[in-house]
Each structure stands twice: as structure tokens, then as C-alpha cells.
C-alpha positions as CSV (number, residue, x, y, z in Angstrom):
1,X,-11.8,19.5,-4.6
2,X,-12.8,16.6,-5.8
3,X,-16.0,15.7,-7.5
4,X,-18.0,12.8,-5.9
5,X,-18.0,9.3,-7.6
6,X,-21.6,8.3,-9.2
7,X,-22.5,5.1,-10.1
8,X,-25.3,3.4,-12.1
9,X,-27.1,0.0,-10.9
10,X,-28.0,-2.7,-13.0
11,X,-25.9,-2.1,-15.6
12,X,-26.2,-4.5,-18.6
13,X,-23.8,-5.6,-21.9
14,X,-22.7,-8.3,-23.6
15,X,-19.6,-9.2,-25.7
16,X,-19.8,-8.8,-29.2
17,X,-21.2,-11.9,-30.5
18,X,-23.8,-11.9,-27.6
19,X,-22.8,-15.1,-26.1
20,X,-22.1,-13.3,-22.8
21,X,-24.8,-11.4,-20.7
22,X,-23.2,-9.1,-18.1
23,X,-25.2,-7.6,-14.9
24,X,-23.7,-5.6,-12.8
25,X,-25.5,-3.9,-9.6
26,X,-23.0,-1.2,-9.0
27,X,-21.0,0.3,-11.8
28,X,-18.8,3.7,-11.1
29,X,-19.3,6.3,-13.7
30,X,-15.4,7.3,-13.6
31,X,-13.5,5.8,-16.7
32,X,-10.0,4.5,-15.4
33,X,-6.9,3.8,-18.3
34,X,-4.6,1.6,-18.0
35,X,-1.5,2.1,-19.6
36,X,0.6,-1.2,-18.3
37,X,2.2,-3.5,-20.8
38,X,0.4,-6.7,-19.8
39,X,-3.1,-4.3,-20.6
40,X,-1.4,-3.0,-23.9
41,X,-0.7,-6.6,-24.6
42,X,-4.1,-8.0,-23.7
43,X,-6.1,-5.3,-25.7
44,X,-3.6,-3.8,-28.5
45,X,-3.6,-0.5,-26.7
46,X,-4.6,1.1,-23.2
47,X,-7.5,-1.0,-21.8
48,X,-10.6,1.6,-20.9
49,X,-12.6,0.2,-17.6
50,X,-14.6,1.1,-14.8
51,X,-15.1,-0.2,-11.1
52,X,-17.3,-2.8,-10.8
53,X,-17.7,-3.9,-7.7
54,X,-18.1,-7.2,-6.7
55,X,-21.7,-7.9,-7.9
56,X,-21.5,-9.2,-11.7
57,X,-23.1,-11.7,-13.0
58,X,-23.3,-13.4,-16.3
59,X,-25.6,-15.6,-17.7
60,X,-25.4,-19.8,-16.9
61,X,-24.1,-20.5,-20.2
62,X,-21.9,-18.1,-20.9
63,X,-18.9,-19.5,-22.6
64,X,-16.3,-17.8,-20.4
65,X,-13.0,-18.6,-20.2
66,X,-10.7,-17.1,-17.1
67,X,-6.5,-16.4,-17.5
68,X,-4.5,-16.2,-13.5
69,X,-2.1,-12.7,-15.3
70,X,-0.2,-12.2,-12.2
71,X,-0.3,-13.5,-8.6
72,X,-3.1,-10.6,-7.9
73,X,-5.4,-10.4,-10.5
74,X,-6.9,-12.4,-13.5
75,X,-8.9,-11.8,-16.7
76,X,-11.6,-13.3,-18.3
77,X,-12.9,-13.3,-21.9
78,X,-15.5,-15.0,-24.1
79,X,-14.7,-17.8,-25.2
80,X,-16.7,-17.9,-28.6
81,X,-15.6,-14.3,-29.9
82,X,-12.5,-13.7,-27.8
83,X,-14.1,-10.0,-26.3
84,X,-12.1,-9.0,-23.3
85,X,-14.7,-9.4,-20.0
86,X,-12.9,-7.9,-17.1
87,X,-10.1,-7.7,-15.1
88,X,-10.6,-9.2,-11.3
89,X,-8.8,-8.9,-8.0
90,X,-8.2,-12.8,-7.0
91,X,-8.4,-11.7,-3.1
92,X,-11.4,-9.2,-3.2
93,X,-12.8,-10.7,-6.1
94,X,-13.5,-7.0,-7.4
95,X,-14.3,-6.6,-11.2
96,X,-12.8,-3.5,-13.8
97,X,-14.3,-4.0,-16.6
98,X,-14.1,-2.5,-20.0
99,X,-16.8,0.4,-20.3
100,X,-18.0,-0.5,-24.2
101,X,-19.6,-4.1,-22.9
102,X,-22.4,-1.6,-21.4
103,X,-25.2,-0.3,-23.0
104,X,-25.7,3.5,-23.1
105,X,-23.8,3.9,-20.2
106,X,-23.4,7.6,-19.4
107,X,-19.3,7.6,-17.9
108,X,-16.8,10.5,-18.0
109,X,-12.7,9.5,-18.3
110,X,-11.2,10.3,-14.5
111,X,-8.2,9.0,-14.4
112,X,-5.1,7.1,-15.8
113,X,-2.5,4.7,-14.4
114,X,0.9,3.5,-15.4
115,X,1.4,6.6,-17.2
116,X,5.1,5.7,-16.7
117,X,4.8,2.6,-19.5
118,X,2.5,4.6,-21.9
119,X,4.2,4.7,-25.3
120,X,5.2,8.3,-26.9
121,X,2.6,7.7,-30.0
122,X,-0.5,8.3,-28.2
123,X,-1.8,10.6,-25.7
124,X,-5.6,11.1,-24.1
125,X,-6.8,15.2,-24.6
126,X,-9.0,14.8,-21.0
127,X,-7.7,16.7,-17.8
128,X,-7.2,13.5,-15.8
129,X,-5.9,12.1,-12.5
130,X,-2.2,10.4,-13.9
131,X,0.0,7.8,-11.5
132,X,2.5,5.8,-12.3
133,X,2.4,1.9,-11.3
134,X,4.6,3.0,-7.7
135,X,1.8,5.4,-6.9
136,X,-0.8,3.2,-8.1
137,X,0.7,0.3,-6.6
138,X,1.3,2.5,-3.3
139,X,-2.5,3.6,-3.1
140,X,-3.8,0.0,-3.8
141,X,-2.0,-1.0,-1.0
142,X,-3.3,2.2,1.7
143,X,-6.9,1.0,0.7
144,X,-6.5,-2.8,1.6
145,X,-5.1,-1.3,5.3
């Protein structure tokens, strides 16, 4: 059975130098990993991020700066201190972002994807949902129909 997802609203961070404010009015408590190579690339090791939703905002003058990674999806970071900002869907415009940008946020690791590219050296202790790109791919998919 699964348990139900719970989210917090009004969720606030910043990256680390403070030069980006982050709001977000729906955050899921469920802690996704990524093990893909372009995440490993982009971070230095799996990228840690929750659902967002489409309602984030950051402050007027944030200094973002905003990469296209694939035909799909982009990523954004600060421009000042380099922090990694989030990860969005170009067509639903839905944000995963990195769960340590949030203050005391209360989360609890769910799940992991692209297990299939995660390197032999490191391994996660939780009892989590694991799929591999096809299946995440393949479930991605069944929720746009």
C-alpha cells in the first residue's frame, strides 16, 4: 500500500550566497534521486530533489541563469555562486528542485531513478521505490496521457 504524498506550502530557500530567494506554494515531502549521467555531471553525484509544482518564484533580481539540457527539460542556477536551482519540464513548466535550497524542510527519501546508470561506489541505505530510465521514462509518459 502505498503511503499518501504530503506536501508543505510556501516553502522558502535560497542559494548559498543568498542572491536567490525561492517561494514555492506546493512542495512534495517525498525526496526523489536521480542517478542519470547528465545529473551526476551537473552536480558531482546523484542530484537529491523534490516536486515542485509549477508555482516558484524567485525574487526580481535574482541573478539566474537558465541551460536548455535536453529537448525536455532545462536547469537553472545562480549565476553569482553557481548553486544548482532546479530542474524544469520545458512543456509543463514543472520544477524538481534540490531539497537543501529549503529551510527546515521536514522530507523523507521515496524513491530513485536511473538506477541503471548509478556507479558501483555508492549506494543509498533507505528502502526506496528504484526504476530505471525505460520505466521512468515509460511512467512519465502514462502521466502526460
Amino acid at each position: 500500500m502505498e503511503t499518501p504524498t504530503q506536501s508543505a506550502a510556501n516553502v522558502s530557500g535560497s542559494c548559498l550566497c543568498g542572491a536567490v530567494n525561492i517561494t514555492a506554494n506546493h512542495v512534495d515531502n517525498k525526496v526523489g534521486v536521480c542517478h542519470c549521467n547528465m545529473c551526476r555531471k551537473w552536480g558531482g553525484g546523484p542530484f537529491l530533489a523534490v516536486d515542485c509544482g509549477v508555482n516558484v518564484t524567485f525574487n526580481d533580481d535574482a541573478p539566474l541563469t537558465i541551460y536548455a539540457s535536453s529537448e525536455w527539460a532545462e536547469r537553472g542556477f545562480c549565476k553569482a555562486c553557481g548553486t544548482h536551482l532546479f530542474y524544469r519540464l520545458k512543456e509543463s513548466h514543472k520544477y524538481i528542485m534540490p531539497v537543501g535550497l529549503f529551510n527546515d524542510f521536514n522530507a523523507e527519501l521515496d524513491h530513485q531513478i536511473f538506477i541503471d546508470e548509478k556507479p558501483a561506489f555508492y549506494d543509498f541505505a533507505n528502502k526506496t521505490t528504484m526504476m530505471t530510465g525505460e520505466e521512468c521514462f515509460a511512467a512519465f509518459s502514462e502521466q502526460q496521457s
